[in-house]
C-alpha positions as CSV (number, residue, x, y, z in Angstrom):
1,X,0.0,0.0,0.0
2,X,1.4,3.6,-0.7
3,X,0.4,6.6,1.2
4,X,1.0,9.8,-0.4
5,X,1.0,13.4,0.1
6,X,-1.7,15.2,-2.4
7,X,1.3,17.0,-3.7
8,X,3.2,14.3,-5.2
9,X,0.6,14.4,-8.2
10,X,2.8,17.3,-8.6
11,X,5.1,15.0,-10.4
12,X,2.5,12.2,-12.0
13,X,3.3,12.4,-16.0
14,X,0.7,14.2,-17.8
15,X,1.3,13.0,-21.0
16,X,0.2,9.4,-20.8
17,X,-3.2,7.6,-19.7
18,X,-1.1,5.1,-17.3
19,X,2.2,4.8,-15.6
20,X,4.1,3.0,-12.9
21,X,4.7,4.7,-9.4
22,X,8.0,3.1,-9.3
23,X,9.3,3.7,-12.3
24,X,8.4,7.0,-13.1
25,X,7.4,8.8,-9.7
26,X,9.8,7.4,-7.1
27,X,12.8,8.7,-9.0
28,X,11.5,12.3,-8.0
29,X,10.7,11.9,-4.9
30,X,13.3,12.5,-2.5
31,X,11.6,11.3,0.7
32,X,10.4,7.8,1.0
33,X,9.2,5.9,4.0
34,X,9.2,2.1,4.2
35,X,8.0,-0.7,6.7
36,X,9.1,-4.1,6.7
37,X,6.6,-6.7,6.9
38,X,5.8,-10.2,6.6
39,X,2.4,-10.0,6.3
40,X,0.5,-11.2,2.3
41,X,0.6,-8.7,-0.3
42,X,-1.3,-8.6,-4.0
43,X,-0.2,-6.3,-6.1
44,X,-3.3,-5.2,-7.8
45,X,-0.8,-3.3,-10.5
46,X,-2.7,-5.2,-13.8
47,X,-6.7,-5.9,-14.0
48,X,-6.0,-9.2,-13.5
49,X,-4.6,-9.2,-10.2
50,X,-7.2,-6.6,-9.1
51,X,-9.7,-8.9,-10.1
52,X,-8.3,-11.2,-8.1
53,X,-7.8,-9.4,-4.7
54,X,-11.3,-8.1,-5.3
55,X,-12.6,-11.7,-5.6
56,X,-9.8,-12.9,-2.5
57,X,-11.4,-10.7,-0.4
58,X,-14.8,-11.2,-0.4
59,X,-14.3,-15.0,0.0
60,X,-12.5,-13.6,3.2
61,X,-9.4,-12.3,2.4
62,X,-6.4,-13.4,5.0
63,X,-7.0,-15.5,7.6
């Protein structure tokens, strides 16, 4: 999950539908946060995957 500042739309690309937040926002943003966890992650990143956390979670999710 990222949590972000309104202002870091500030440097989202404006001249393309779609983009990745790694590739082409974290390289401009000079301070990043992280925590280390063990805990599942989906990375809803493609429709597929969505899809699938969407569906994961309302058969229960993580138990």
């Amino acid at each position: 999950m990222y949590l972000f500042n309104e202002a870091i739309t500030e440097v989202f690309p404006k001249d393309r539908d779609s983009f990745s937040i790694e590739q082409n926002v974290f390289p401009y943003v000079s301070d990043l946060w992280t925590l280390c966890t063990d805990a599942n992650w989906i990375d809803i990143g493609v429709p597929e995957r969505l899809a699938y956390a969407r569906q994961h979670f309302r058969n229960g999710g993580f138990r």
